[in-house]
N, C-alpha and C positions, 0 to 999 in steps of 0.2 A: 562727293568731297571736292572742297577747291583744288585747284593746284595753282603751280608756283614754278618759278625758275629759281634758284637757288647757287648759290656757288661758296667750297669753303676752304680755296685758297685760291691765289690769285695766279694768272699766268692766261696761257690761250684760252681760246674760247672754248675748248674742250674740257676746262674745268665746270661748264655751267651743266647742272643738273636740274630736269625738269622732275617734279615729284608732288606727291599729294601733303598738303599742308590743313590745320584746323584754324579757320576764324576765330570762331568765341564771339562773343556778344561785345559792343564799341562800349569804352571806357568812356570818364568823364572828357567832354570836349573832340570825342571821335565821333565817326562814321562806317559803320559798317557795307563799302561801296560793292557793287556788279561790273566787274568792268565789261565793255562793248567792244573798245579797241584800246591797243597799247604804242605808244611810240617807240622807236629804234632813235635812238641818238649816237650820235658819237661819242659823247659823254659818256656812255656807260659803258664802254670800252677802255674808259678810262678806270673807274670802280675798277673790272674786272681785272684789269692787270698790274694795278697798284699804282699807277700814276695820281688815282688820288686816293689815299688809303684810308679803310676802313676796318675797324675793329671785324674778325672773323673768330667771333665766341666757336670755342671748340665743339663741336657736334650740333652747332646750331648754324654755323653761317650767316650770309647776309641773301638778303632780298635783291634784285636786280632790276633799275629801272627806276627812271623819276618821272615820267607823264603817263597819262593816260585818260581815256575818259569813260563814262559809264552812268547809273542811276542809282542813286541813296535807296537805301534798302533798311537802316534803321539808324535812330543818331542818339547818341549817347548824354548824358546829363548835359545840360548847359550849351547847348550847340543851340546856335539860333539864327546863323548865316544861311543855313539849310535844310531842308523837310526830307522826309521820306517821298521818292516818286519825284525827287527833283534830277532833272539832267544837270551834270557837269563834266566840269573838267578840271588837269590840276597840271601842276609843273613845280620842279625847285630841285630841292638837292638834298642833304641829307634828312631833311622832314618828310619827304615824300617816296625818299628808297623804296622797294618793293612793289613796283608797276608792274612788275613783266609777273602778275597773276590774274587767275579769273576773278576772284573777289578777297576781297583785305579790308582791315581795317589802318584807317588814317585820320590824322587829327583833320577837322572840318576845315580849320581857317584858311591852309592854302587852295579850296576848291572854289570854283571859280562855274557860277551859273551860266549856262548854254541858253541865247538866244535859240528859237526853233529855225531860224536859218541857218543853222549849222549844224551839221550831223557830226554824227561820235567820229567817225571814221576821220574825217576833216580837224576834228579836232584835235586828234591823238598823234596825227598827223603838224599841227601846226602850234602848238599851244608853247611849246620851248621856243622851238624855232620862231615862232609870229613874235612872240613878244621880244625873244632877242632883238628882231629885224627894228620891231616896231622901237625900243628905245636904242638901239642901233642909228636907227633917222629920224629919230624926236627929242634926245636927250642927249647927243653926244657931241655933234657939233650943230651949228647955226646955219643949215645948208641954205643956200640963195639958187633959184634956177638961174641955169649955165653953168652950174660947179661942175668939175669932174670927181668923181670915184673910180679907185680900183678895184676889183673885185676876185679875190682869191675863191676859187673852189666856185665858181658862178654855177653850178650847173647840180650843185649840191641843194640840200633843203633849204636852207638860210640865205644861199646864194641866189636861189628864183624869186623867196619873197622880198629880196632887197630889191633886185632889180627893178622888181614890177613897181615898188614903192617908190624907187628914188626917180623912175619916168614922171610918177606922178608928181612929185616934187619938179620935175624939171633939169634935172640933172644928166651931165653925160657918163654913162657906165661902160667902162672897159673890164672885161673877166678875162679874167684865166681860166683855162680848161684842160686838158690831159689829151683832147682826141677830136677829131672832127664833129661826130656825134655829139659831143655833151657840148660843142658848139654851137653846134645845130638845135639843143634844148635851150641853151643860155640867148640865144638870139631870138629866141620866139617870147622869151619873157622880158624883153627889157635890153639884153647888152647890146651895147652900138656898138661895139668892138670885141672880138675874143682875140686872147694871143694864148697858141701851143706851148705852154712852160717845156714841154718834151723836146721840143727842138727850134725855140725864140728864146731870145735875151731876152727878155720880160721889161726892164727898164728903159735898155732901148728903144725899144718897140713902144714903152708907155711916152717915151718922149719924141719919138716920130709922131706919134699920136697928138699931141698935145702941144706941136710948133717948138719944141724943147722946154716949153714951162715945166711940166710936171699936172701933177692931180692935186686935189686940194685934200684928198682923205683916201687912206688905202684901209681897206678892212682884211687883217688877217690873219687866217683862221686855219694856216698853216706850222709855221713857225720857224723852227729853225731853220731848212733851208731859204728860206725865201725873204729873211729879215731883211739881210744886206741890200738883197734886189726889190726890197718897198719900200726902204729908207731909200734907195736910188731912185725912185716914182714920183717920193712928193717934190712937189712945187715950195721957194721958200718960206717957210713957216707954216710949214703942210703936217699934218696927223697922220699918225702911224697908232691904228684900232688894232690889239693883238687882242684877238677872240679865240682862240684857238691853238693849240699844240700837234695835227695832225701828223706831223715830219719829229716832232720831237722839241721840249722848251729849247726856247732862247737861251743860249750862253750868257754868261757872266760879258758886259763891255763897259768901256769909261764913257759917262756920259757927254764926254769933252765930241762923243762923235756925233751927238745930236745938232751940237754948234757948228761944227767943221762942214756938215750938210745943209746946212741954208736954217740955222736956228730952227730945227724940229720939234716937235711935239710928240709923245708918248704916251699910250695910257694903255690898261689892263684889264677894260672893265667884265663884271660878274653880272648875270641875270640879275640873280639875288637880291644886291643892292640895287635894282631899279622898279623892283616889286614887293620889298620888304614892307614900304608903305599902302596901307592899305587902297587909300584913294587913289595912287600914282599909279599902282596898280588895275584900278577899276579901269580910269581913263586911258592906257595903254592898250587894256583889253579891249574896252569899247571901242577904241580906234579903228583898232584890227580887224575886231568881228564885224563893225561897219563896213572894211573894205569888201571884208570877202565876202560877207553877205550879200552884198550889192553887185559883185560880179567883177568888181575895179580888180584886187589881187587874187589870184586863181591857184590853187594848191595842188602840186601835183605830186598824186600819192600812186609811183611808180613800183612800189615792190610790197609787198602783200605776203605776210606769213603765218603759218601757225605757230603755235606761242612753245608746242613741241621741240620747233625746229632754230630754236635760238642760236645753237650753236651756230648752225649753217650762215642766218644772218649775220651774225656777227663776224664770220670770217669774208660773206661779200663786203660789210660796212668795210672792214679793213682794205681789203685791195681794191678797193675804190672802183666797185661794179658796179655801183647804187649811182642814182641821180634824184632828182626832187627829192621828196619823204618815203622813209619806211614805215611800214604800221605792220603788229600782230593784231589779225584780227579774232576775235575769241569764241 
């Protein structure tokens, strides 16, 4: 019988229950997948505790998890993106709920075909993450080599494969880190710079760095603490990318302080909307799995768990033990 992680109210990680669940055979437009490997985001810590909330049908709960990858094992009326015996992979949000299982059924359209350069593990590993990164530095601003970025959480999943990217672009990358170590990780892929948010003024430190200009783009994927100190980073008329809530959302401000700060710029963007389109999608992927196929952006999938042991995981992802990607492997 499959099984599943399962959860049916929200709160710590200790409400997540692994247990045996039934497939059934893929409806019109589904796939009945295997999965190989599962991704750990931080996203689904978010599910899990109600930060983004989900219906919790009583005695049935919710599924846990939006990526994953694995092999089609039967597809349901009207599917034509995909065969039986094809590898892929998949990522999104509430169309894809229910990763963190051995096998499930999902509608076919968000799955996304696996070049044979890339293994499941790699995948399950980077498929949220890559595509963030990738319309992260394809889609969000118009970078020119010599730009600077700032880089929250660098030494995080999303944090390595920007870095590695935005080299290649030519860009100068300054991260933030928690510790010497995830210094020492963040600098092997890309940052020219780390500053210890634990004990540096982070803006300070970003504009000793930068002859007192500022950066041209700060990515962050922290939030409330560190809003004021990345609105303090940009350079004037510099972007402020909130990717993230890990410290807790942004408070309520007047946006009169955007102007007050050298005419700033804002934005909030979602995966979602940069792969809803099918095409913009393909070409994103393709991007990616070109880099990393090729050996340019390098995935590092530092913490490896059984799908058993979710809760565990999910209380490292919180205190921030983790570095590059996590994966259940199944």
């Amino acid at each position: 019988m499959a099984k599943a992680v399962r959860f049916y109210e929200t709160g710590a990680p200790e409400v997540l229950r692994y247990e045996d669940v039934e497939v059934g055979e893929p409806g019109p437009g589904e796939v009945r997948l295997r999965h190989v490997a599962v991704g750990l985001n931080y996203a689904d810590t978010y599910f899990r505790n109600g930060t983004y909330p989900i219906p919790l049908p009583s005695g049935v709960g919710a599924g846990m998890g939006v990526e994953a990858a694995g092999v089609v094992q039967a597809v349901g009326e009207g599917v034509s993106n995909v065969a039986v015996g094809d590898r892929v992979t998949y990522t999104g949000f509430l169309n894809t709920l229910g990763a963190y299982s051995t096998e499930r059924l999902i509608l076919a359209a968000p799955l996304i075909k696996l070049p044979d350069t890339i293994a499941f593990e790699t995948a399950a590993a980077m498929t949220m993450r890559g595509l963030t990164s990738a319309y992260l530095m394809r889609r969000i601003h118009d970078f020119k080599a010599g730009d600077s970025i700032l880089l929250h959480a660098a030494a995080g999943g999303v944090g390595l494969i920007v870095s590695q990217w935005a080299k290649l672009l030519g860009l100068t990358v300054i991260g933030t880190v928690s510790s010497e170590a995830k210094a020492e990780v963040a600098r092997a892929h890309g940052c020219d710079h780390c500053i210890n948010y634990s004990h540096e003024d982070v803006a300070k430190r970003v504009r000793e760095l930068t002859d007192g200009v500022g950066v041209n783009v700060v990515f962050d994927s922290v939030g409330k603490n560190t809003f004021m100190g990345s609105l303090d980073s940009l350079k004037r008329r510099g972007l402020l990318v909130c990717v993230g809530t890990a410290s807790g959302p942004i408070e309520g401000f007047n946006p009169q302080l955007l102007a007050m700060k050298g005419s700033l710029y804002m934005t909030r963007p979602a995966l979602a909307d940069y792969i809803a389109d099918p095409a913009e999608k393909a070409a994103l992927a393709g991007e990616l799995f070109d880099h990393v196929g090729s050996g340019r952006i390098k995935i590092e999938i530092n913490q490896h768990y059984a799908l058993q042991d979710a809760v565990q995981a999910h209380r490292d992802l919180e205190s921030r033990k983790t570095t590059g990607s996590s994966i259940f492997v199944i």
